[in-house]
C-alpha positions in Angstrom: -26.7 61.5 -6.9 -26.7 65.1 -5.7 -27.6 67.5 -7.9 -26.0 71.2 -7.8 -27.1 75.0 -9.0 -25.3 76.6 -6.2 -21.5 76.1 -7.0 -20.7 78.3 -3.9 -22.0 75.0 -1.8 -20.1 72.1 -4.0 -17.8 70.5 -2.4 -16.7 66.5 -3.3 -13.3 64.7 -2.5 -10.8 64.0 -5.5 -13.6 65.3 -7.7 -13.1 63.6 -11.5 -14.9 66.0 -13.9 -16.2 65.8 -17.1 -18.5 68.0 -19.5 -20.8 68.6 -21.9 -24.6 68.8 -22.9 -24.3 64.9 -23.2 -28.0 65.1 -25.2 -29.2 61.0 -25.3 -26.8 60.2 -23.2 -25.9 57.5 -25.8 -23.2 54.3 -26.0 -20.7 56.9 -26.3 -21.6 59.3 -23.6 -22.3 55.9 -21.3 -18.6 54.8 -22.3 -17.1 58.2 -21.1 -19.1 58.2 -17.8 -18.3 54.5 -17.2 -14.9 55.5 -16.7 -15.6 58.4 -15.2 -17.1 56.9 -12.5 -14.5 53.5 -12.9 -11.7 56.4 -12.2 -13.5 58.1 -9.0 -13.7 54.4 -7.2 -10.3 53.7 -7.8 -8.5 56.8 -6.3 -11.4 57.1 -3.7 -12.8 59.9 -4.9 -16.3 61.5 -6.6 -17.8 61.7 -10.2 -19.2 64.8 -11.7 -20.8 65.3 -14.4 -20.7 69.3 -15.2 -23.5 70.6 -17.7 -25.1 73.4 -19.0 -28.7 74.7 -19.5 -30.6 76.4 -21.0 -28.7 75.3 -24.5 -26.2 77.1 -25.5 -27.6 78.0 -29.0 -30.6 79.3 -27.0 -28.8 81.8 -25.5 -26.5 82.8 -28.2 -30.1 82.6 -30.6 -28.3 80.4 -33.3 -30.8 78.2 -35.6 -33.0 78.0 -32.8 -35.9 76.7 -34.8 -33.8 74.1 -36.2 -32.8 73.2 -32.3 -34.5 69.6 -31.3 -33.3 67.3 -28.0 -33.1 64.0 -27.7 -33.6 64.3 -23.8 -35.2 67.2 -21.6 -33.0 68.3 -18.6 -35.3 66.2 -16.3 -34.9 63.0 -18.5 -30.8 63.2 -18.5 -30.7 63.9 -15.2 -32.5 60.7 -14.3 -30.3 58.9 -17.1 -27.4 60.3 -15.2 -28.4 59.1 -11.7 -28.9 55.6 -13.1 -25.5 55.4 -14.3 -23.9 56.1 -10.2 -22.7 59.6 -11.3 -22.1 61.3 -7.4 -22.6 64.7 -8.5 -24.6 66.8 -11.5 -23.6 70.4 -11.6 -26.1 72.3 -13.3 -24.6 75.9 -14.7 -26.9 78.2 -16.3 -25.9 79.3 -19.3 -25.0 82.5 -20.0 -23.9 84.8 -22.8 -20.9 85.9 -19.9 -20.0 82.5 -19.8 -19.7 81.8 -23.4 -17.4 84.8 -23.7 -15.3 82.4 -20.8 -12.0 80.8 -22.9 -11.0 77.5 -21.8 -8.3 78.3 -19.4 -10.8 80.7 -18.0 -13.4 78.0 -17.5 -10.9 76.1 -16.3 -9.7 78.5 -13.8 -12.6 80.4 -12.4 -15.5 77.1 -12.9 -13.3 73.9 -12.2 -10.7 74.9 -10.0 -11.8 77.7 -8.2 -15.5 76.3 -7.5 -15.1 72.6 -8.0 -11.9 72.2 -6.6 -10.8 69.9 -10.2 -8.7 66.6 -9.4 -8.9 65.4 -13.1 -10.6 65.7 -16.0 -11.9 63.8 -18.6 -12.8 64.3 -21.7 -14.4 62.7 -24.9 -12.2 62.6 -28.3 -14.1 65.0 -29.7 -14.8 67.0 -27.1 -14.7 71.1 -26.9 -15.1 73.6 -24.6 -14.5 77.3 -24.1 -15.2 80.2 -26.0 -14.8 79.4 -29.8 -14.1 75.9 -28.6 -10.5 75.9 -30.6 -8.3 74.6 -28.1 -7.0 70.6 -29.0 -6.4 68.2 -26.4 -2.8 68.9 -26.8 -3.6 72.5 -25.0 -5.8 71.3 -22.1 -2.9 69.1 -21.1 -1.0 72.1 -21.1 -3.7 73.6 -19.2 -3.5 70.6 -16.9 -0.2 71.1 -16.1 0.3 74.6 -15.7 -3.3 74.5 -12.5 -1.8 71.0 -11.3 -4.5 68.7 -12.0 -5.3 65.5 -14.4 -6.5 65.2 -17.7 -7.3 62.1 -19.9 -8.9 61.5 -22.9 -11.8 58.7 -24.1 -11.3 57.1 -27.3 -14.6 56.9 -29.4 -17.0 54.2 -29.2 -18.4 52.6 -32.5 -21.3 51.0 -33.4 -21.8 48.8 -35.9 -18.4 50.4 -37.3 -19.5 54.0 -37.0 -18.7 56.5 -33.9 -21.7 57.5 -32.2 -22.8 60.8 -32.5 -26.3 62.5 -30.9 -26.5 63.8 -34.5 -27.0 60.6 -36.4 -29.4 59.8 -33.4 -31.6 62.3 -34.8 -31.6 61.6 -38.6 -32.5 58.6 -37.7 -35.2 59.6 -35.5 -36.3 62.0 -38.2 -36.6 58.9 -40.7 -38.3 56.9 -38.5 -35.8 54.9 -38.4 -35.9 53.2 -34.7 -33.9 50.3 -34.5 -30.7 52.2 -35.5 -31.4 54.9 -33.3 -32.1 52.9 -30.4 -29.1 50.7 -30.8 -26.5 54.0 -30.5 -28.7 55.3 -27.9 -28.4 51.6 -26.0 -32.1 52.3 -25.1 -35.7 52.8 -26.5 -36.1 56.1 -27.1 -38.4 58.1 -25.1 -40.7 61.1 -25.1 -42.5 61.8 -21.9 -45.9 64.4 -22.0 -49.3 64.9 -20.0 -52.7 63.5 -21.2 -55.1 66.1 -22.8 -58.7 66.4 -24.0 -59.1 65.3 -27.4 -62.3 65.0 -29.9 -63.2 61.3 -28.7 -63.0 59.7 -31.9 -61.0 56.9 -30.8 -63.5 55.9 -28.2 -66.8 56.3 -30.3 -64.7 53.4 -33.1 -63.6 51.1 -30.2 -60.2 53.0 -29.8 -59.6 54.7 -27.9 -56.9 56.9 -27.1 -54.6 59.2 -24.8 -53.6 62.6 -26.3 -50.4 63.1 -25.2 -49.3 66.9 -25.2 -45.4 67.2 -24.7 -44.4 69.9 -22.8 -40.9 70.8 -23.4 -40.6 73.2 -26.9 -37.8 71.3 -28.1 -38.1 67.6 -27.8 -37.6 65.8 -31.1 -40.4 64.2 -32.3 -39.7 61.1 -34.9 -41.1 60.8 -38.3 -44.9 61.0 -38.8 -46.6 57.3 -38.7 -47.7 54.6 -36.4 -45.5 52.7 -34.1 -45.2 49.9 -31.9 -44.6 51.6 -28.7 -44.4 50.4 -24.4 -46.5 53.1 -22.4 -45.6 53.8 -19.0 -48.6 55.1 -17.1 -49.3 54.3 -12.9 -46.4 53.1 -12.5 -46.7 50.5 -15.2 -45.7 49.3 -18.3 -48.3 48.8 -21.3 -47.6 47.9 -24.8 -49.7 50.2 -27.3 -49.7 51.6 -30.7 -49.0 55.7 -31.5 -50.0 57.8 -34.6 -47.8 60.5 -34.8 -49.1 63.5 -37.1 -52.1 65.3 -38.3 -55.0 62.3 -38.5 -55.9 63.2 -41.9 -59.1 61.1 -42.3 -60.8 63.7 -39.5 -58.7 66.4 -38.9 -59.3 69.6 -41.0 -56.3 71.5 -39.0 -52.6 71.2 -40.7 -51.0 73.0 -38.0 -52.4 70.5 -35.4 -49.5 67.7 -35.7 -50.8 65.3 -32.3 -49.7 61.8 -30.6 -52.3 59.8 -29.8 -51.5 56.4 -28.4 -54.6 53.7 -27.8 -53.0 51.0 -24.7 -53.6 47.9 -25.3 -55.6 46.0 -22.5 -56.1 49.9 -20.5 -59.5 51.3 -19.6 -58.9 53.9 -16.8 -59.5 57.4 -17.0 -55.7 59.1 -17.1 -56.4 62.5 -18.4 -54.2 65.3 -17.3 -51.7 62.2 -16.0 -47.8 62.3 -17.0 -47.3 59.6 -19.0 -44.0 58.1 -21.0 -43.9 56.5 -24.6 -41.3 54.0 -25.2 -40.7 53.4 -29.3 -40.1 50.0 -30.5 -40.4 50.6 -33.9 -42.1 52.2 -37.1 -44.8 50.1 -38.8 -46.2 52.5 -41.5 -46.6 55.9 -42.7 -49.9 58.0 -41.6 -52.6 57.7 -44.3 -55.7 58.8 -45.4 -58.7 56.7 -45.8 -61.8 57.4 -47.6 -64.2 56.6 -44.5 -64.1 55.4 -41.0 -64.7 52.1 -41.7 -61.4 51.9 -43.3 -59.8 53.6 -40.9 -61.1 51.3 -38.4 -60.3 48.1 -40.5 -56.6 49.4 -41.0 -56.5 49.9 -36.8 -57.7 46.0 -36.6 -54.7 45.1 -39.0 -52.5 47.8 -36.9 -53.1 46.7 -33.7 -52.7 43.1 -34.9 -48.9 43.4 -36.1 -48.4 45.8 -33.3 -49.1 43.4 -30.1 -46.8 40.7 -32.3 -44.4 43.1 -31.9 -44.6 44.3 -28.3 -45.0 40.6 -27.1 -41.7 39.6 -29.1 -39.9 43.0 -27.8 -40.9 42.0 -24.0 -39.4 38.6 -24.6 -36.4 39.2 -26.5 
């Protein structure tokens, strides 16, 4: 996959567009790009996938503290090139370009510097300044700059239409197995190794402090979970507290992911490494000593290789 931020250098034959933030990239998202990519074979020509960052509600500074992804840039731009997509356009987004109506996007973005042979687009999909034109007007757009334009129907699961927004309520309720199954993956959160205060290691646990560096990755519901690690190139299972360790830490504002890998001794501080969520086993408590603390870990880590061993088979 070639990736662009220089539109003045695109170029791509019979290029089949489509666009969005496509944050997950979920069932649904997968089911438009299938095609996408399904269409570009048949008539001999490329898929594009056309996105934007930063967010658009960055820029335009609405509810930004409200604002959580599901995927960083760098995560769906690897999602992306695992799905075959020939090109990723990467526009920056800019309050100029939000003031861009759809026929102007269309004109100035897709035809003038892609060189647009069809477009497709999800059910639900807007674009354009207000984003208030229907389907019915981009065919008209279509036809009027000579180029394609097709629609995907919405994909359900379990009955319901998928949607990056019920991906995150669930998320925010812990509530992995749902989420996972819309997103058609494990869900993911990537972040370096830091120092920590070494607890974990002086109980016979111990553990990686991961530090995840972009602002606005969502982070699921406080509690331990059965979770694969990816670190060196391999895959570990392991179990994560998400949240503020109550039993020894005195600061609230100090929420921290701490994940102890199962059958891991190497030093990996400062390393990148990725946590894979299975699912939820309990909410974060607070015990009345280390001991207990130490006995719960025992019982945790028990249930939590059962787990991992039965999600690596299945």
């Amino acid at each position: 996959m070639k990736v662009h931020t220089d539109l003045s250098k695109f170029k791509a034959h019979k290029p089949v567009i489509t666009i969005g933030m496509f944050d997950g990239v979920h069932t649904g998202h997968r089911a438009l790009l299938g095609q996408l990519t399904d269409k570009a074979k048949e008539i001999n020509g490329e898929s594009v996938v056309v996105t934007f960052w930063p967010h658009p509600r960055i820029v335009l500074n609405q509810d930004v503290d409200k604002l959580r992804f599901l995927t960083s840039p760098e995560e769906r731009t690897k999602l992306f090139g695992e799905l075959g997509i020939d090109h990723l356009v990467l526009i920056p987004f800019s309050k100029e370009l939000s003031n861009l109506s759809a026929e102007e996007f269309i004109r100035e973005i897709l035809i003038a510097k892609l060189g647009i042979y069809q477009l497709m687009v999800g059910y639900n999909h807007r674009f354009g300044k207000g984003r208030q034109h229907s389907y019915q007007e981009y065919q008209a757009f279509a036809k009027k700059y000579n180029f394609i334009i097709s629609m995907v129907e919405a994909v359900l699961t379990d009955g319901m239409q998928t949607s990056s927004t019920d991906i995150r309520n669930h998320l925010l309720k812990g509530e992995m197995q749902p989420a996972n199954k819309i997103l058609g993956y494990q869900y993911a959160i990537s972040g370096r190794v830091v120092g920590g205060q070494q607890l974990g290691r002086r109980i016979g646990y111990p553990t990686a402090n991961v530090e995840v560096e972009e602002p606005y990755k969502l982070i699921p519901l406080d509690g331990v979970y059965a979770v694969k690690v990816r670190v060196e190139g391999k895959s570990y299972g392991g179990m994560l507290n998400i949240g503020y360790r109550p039993t020894v830490n005195h600061n609230i504002d100090n929420r921290s992911l701490e994940v102890h890998i199962f059958d891991f001794n190497r030093d990996i501080y400062s390393e990148e490494i990725e946590l894979h969520f299975i699912t939820r086993v309990r909410d974060e408590q607070k015990f009345a000593n280390v001991d207990d603390l130490i006995a719960q870990l025992k019982c945790d880590e028990k249930t939590i290789r059962e787990i991992v061993d039965k999600a690596q088979h299945s």
